[in-house]
C-alpha positions as CSV (number, residue, x, y, z in Angstrom):
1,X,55.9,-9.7,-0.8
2,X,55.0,-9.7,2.8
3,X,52.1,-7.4,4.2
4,X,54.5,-5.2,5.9
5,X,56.8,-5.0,2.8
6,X,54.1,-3.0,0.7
7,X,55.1,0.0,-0.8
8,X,52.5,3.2,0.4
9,X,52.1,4.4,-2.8
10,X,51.6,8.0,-1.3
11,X,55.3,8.5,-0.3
12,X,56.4,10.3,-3.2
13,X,53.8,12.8,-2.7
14,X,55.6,16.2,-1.4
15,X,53.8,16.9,2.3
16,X,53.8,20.8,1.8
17,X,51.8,20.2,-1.5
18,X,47.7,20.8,-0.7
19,X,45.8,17.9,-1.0
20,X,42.9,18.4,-3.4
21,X,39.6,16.1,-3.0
22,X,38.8,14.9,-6.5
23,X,35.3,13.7,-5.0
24,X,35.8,10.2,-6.4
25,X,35.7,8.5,-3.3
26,X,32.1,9.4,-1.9
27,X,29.5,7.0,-2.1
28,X,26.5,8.0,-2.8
29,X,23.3,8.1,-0.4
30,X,21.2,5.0,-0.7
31,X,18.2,7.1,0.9
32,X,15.1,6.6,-0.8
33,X,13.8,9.4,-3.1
34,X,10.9,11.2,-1.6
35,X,7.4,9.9,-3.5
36,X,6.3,12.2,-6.0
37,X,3.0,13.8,-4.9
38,X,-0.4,13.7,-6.3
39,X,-1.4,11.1,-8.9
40,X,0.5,10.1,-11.9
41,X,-2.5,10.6,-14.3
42,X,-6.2,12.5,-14.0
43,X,-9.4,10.9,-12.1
44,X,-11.1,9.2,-14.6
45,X,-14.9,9.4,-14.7
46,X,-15.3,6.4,-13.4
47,X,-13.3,6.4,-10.6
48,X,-15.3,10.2,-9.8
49,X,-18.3,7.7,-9.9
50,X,-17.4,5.2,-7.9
51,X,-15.8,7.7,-5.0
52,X,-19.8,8.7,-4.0
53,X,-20.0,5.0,-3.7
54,X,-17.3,3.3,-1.9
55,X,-17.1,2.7,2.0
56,X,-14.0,0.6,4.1
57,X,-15.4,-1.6,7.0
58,X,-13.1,-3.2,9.3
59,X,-14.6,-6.2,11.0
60,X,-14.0,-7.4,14.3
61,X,-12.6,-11.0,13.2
62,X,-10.6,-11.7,10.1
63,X,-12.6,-14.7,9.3
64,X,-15.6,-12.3,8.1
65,X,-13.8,-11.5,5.0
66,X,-12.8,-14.9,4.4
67,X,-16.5,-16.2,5.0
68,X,-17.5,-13.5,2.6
69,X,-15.3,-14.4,-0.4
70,X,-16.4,-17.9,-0.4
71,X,-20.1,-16.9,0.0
72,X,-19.6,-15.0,-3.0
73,X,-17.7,-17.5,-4.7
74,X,-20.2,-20.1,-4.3
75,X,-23.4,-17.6,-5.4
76,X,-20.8,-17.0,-8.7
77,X,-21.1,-13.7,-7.9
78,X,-17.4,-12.4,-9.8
79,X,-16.4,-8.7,-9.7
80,X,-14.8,-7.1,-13.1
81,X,-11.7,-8.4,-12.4
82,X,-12.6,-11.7,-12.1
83,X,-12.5,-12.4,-8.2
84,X,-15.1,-12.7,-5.8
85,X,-17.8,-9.9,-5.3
86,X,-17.9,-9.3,-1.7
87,X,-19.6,-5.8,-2.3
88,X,-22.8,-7.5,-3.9
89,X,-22.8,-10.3,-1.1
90,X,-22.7,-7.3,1.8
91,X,-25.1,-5.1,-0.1
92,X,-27.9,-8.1,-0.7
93,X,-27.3,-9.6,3.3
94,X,-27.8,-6.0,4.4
95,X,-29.9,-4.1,2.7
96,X,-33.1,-5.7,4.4
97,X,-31.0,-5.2,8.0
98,X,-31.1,-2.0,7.6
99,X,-34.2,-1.3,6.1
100,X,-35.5,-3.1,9.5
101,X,-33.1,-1.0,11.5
102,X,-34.2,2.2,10.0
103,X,-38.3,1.3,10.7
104,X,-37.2,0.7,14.3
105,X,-37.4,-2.9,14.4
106,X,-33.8,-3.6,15.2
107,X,-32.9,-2.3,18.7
108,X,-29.1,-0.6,18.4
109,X,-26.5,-2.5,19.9
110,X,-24.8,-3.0,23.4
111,X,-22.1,-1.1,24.3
């Protein structure tokens, strides 16, 4: 059979007849689901602990952070998971910073 020799399967259909939509021909939305809100399980006590503690710095040049993990890495200074401890290398290079700072013996900086 030829492409214009096809039968339309549709042409025994009588036109005055209503044409019912079955809904079998809709796709369905591929939209993501909105996320569920809130958290999946409770705050555990530890992670209540730890809120009072934590504190996000962004510094000026992504090389800090780098310079920072392997500073850690050679001290040996590993955090729970395993990785590098950049939060004990921070606290110990400025703790005595800002203990200076705070007596007055660092001047603020430039703007």
């Amino acid at each position: 059979m030829h492409e214009n020799e096809r039968q339309d399967p549709f042409a025994d259909l009588n036109a005055d007849e209503p044409v019912v939509e079955l809904g079998l021909t809709r796709i369905p939305s591929l939209a993501r689901r909105p996320a569920p809100q809130g958290r999946r399980t409770p705050i555990r006590p530890a992670e209540r602990r730890r809120r009072a503690r934590m504190f996000t710095v962004t510094f000026s040049d992504p090389s800090i952070v780098a310079r920072l993990r392997a500073l850690a890495t050679r001290w040996g200074l590993t955090a729970p998971g395993g990785g590098p401890n950049v939060s004990a290398v921070v606290e110990y290079l400025l703790l005595p910073q800002l203990e200076a700072a705070e007596a007055g013996k660092i001047e603020k900086p430039e703007e």
